[in-house]
N, C-alpha and C positions, 0 to 999 in steps of 0.2 A: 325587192329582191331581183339581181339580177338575172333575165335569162338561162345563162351557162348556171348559175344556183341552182336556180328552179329545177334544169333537167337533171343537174346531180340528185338532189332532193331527193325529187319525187320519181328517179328513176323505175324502180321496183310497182309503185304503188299508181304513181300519177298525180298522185295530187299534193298541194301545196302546205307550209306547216299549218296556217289556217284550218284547212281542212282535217290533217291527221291529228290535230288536236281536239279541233272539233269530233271526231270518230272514238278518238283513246280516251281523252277525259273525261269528254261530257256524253259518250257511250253511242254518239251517232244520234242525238235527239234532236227536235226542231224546234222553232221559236214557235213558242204555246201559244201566242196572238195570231197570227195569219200563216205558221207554219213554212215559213223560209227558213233558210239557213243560218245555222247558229251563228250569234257574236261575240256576246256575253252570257255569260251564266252569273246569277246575284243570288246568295245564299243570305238569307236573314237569321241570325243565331241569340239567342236568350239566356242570359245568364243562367244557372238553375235555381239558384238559391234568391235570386230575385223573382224570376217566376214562379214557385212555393210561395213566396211572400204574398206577392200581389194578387196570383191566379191558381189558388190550387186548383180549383174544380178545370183548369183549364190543361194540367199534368194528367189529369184519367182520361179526358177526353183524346189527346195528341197520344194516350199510350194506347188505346182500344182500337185510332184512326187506320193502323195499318194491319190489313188482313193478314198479311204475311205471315208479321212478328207480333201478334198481339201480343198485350202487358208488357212489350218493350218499348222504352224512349229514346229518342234518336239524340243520343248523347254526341258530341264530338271534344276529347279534352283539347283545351289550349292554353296558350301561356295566361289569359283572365281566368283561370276555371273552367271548370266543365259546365259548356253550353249547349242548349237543343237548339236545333236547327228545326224552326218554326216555318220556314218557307225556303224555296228553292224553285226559279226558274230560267228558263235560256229564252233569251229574245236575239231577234236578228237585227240588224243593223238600222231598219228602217225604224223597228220599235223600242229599242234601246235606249232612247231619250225620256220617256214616256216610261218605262219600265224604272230607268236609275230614279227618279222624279218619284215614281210611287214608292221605291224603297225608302225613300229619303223622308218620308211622313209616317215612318212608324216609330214605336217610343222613342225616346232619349236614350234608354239604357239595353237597347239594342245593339247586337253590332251587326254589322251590313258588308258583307263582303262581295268585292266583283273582280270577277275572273275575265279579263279580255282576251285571253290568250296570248300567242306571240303579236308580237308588232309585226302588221304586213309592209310597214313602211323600213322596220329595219334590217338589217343585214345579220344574216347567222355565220358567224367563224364558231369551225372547225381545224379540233388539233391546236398546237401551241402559239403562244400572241406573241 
């Protein structure tokens, strides 16, 4: 992003889309391994009706897991069906190689999603093309 962007941008705030996405999205969190700054966020999501199949005892356990909401499952609907979101974390950029690699070894009938945020390499237009 060019300079002159950047000070538009981040006039108000200061900081870059990286950053205020990193703040809005992913709520200001740091990378759970050594605690830098966010890159990615990788959410692992589990069908539900595959997981009943394969893992009930493993549906009471993920509903008790959160003090909060207990007896509740962290559903998210999508265009597959409604799946739980089994895992969720933000790595920084140094750990991110290492993080996508560990998503990458869980079932088959997983789905795995990674949130990179904006591209710092690309350009944001504003208003009509």
């Amino acid at each position: 992003m060019s300079p002159l962007h950047m000070r538009k941008f981040g006039r108000t705030t200061g900081e870059s889309p990286q950053e205020m996405h990193a703040r809005i999205a992913w709520h200001g969190r740091r990378c759970q391994a050594c605690g830098g700054p966010p890159a990615i966020l990788i959410r692992v999501l589990a069908p539900f009706k595959e997981l009943y199949e394969r893992a009930p005892d493993t549906l009471t356990v993920m509903a008790n897991s959160d003090p909060e909401h207990p007896g509740q499952l962290p559903i998210i609907p999508t265009q597959y069906g409604p799946m739980l979101r089994t895992s969720e974390i933000v790595a920084c950029a140094r750990c991110a190689p290492s993080a996508e690699k560990a998503a990458a070894h869980g079932p088959s009938w997983c789905l795995v999603e990674i949130d990179r945020g904006p591209d710092p390499t690309g350009k944001v237009s504003v208003g009509r093309g």
